[in-house]
MARNUBA-392961 format. One record per residue (C-alpha): y, x, z. Coordinates in steps of 0.2 Angstrom, whole numbers, padded with zeros to 4 digits, always signed. Layout:
<sites>
YXZ;...
</sites>
This chain:
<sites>
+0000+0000+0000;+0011+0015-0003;+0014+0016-0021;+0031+0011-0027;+0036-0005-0028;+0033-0013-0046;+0031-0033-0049;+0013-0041-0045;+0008-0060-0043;+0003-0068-0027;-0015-0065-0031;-0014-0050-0034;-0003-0044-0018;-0015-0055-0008;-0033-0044-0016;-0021-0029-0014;-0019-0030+0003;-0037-0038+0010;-0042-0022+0003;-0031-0012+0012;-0034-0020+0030;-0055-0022+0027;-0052-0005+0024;-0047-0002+0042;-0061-0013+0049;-0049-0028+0052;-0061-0043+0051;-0050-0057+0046;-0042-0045+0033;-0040-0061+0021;-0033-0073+0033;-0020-0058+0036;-0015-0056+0021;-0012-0074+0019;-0001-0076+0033;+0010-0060+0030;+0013-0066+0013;+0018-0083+0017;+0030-0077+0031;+0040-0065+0017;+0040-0080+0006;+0043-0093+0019;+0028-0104+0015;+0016-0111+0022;-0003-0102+0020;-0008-0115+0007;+0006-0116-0003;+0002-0098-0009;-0012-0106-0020;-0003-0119-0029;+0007-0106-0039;-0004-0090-0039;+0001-0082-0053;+0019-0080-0049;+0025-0063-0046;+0034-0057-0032;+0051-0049-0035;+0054-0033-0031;+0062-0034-0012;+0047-0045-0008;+0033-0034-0014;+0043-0021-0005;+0044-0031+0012;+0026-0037+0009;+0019-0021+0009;+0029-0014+0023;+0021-0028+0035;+0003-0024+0025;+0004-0005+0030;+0009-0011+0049;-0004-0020+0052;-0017-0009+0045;-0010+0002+0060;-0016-0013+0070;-0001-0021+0076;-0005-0036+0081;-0003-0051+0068;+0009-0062+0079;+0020-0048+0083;+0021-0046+0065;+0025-0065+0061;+0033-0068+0079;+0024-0081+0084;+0009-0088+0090;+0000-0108+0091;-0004-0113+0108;-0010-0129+0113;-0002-0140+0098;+0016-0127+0100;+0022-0114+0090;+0027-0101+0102;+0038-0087+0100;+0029-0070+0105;+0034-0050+0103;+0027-0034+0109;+0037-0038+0128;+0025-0053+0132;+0004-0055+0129;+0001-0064+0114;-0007-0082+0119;-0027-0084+0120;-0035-0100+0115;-0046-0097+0131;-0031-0100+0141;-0030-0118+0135;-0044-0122+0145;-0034-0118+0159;-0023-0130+0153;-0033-0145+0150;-0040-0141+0167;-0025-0143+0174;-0018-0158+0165;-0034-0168+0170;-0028-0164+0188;-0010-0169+0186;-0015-0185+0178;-0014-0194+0196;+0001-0183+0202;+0014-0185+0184;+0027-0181+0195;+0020-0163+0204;+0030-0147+0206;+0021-0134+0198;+0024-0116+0197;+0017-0103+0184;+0014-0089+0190;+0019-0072+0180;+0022-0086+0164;+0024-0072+0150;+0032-0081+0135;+0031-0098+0143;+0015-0104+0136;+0007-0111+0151;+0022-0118+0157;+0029-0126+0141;+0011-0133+0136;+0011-0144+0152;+0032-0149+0151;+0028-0155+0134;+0012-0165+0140;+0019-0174+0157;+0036-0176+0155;+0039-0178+0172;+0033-0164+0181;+0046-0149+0190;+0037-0134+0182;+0045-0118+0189;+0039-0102+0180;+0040-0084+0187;+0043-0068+0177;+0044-0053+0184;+0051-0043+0168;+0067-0047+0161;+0063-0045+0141;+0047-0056+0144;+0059-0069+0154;+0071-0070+0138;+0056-0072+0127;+0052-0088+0138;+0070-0095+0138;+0070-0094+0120;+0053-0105+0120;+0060-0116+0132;+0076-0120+0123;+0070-0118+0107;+0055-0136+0111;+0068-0145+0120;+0062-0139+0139;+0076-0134+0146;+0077-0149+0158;+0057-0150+0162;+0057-0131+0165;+0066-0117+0178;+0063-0100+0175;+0063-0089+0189;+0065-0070+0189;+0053-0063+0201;+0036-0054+0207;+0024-0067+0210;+0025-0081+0221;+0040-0070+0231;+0052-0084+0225;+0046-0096+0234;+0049-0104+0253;+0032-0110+0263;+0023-0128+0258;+0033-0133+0242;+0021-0134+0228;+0009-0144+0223;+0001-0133+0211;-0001-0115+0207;-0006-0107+0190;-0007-0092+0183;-0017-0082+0170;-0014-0064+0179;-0019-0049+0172;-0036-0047+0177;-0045-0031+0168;-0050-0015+0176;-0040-0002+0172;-0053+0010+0168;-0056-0004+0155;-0040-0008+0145;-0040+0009+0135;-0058+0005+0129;-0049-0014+0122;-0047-0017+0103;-0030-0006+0096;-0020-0022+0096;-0023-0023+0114;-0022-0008+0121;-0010-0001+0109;+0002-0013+0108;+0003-0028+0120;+0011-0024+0138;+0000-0015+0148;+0008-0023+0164;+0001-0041+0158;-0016-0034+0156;-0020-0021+0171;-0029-0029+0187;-0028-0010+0194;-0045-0003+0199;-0055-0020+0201;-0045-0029+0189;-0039-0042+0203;-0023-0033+0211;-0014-0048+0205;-0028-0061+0209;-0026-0055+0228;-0008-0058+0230;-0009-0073+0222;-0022-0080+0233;-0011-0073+0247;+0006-0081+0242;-0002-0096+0237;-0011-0098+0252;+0008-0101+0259;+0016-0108+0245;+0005-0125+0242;+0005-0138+0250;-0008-0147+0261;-0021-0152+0247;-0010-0142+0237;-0022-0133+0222;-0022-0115+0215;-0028-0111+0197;-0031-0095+0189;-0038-0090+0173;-0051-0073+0179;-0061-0060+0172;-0080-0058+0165;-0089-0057+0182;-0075-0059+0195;-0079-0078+0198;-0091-0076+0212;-0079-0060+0222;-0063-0072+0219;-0070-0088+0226;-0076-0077+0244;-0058-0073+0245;-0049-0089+0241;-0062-0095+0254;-0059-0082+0269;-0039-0088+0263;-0043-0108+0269;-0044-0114+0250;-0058-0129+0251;-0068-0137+0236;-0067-0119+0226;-0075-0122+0207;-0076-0112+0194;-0078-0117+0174;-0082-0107+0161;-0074-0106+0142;-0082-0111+0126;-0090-0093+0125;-0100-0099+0141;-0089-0087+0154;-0085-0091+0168;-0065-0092+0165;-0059-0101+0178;-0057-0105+0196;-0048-0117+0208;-0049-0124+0224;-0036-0136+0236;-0027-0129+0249;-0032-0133+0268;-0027-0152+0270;-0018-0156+0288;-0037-0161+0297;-0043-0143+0292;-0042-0128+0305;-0026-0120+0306;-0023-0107+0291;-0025-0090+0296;-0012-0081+0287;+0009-0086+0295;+0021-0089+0282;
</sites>
């Protein structure tokens, strides 16, 4: 893709570079291809096909291949396009926030089945990234309070920008802060978060466009990959209220661990669900309600 630029037909920029990325051993090197071109040309995937033969112009080609040549370095599509589809939104994402997983809208829909009997909860998401958890459930219930937490400032800008840019500025607050820090004792009726949750002997051994290129602070659980999960067990033990519930999206393996120490923290009814890959993805459980012992920790 570094050959000067000279005129060539959609088709023929699309077989160009699906070469060029298979070449690198990007599996959806196609699918690539599409949606790089489309987003010089400002179409939409399909629209490619109904004109195939037209030739680019020159500045095109030029940008096309520019964006071909950066993702066969492996950075990551949707940094490259600038967003990312999340539960039914089209979410603005770069290299200051982790790119949005489908797994997470398990979380979710897990959380929205909760909420159905409570419309009207404060919620808070914990270390919210570009907004995705928080602005999927704004967009759902209407009349929820959804606080979400950031503790870095360029990732907090990428979720204001969200925010404003689907209409949430008055279902959503974000907060600038570590954790659940921000918050006073017994005001929430739910806590979520997807924190980072992998080893850090393991990040260095993730794909390229993870470990070379999406914050490493969003992905690092320290030595056992649950750092985070322990202080957000801790905070939220204070945070909730009573029957108040904690959510989390957690590591391959961690389910077991995480339930004994949101258990020895007073959370009752602890669950854990797995993904559509069969893992068990994620774990909940209810604060202490008023006829259980008194909580250990004094907030």
């Amino acid at each position: 893709m570094t050959r000067a630029v000279s005129e060539v037909s959609r088709l023929g920029a699309l077989s160009e570079a699906t070469v060029a990325l298979a070449g690198v051993g990007i599996e959806s090197a196609r699918q690539d291809a599409e949606w790089l071109l489309a987003s010089v040309l400002g179409l939409e995937r399909f629209a490619l096909y109904l004109d195939p033969g037209r030739e680019l112009s020159p500045g095109e080609t030029g940008r096309y291949r520019a964006l071909v040549t950066r993702r066969a370095a492996r950075v990551p599509l949707q940094y490259l396009l600038g967003f990312e589809e999340f539960h039914g939104l089209r979410l603005a994402v770069t290299p200051d926030v982790l790119i949005p997983r489908p797994e997470t809208e398990g979380l979710v829909e897990w959380a929205l089945a909760t909420l159905r009997d409570q419309p009207a909860a404060i919620i808070a998401d914990i270390g919210t990234g570009c907004g995705a958890i928080a602005c999927a459930l704004a967009r759902s219930l209407p009349e929820l309070r959804v606080l979400a937490v950031e503790r870095s400032l360029p990732a907090l800008a990428v979720a204001s920008l969200n925010v404003r840019n689907l209409g949430l500025s008055r279902r959503v607050t974000l907060l600038a802060g570590d954790l659940l820090e921000v918050f006073g004792p017994r005001g929430l009726d739910l806590v979520i978060a997807n924190p980072p949750y992998i080893p850090s002997a393991v990040v260095a051994a993730l794909p390229p466009e993870v470990s070379g290129f999406e914050p490493r602070q969003a992905l690092d659980g320290g030595a056992d990959g649950m750092a985070a999960i322990r202080r957000i067990i801790a905070g939220a033990s204070c945070a909730l209220r009573p029957r108040g519930r904690l959510m989390m999206e957690i590591g391959e393996g961690q389910a077991g661990p995480v339930a004994s120490l949101m258990a020895a923290e007073g959370f009752t009814g602890i669950q854990a669900r797995h993904d559509l890959a069969g893992r068990e993805r994620y774990i909940a459980g209810h604060w202490a309600d008023t006829s259980s012992p008194a909580p250990r920790r004094t907030c």
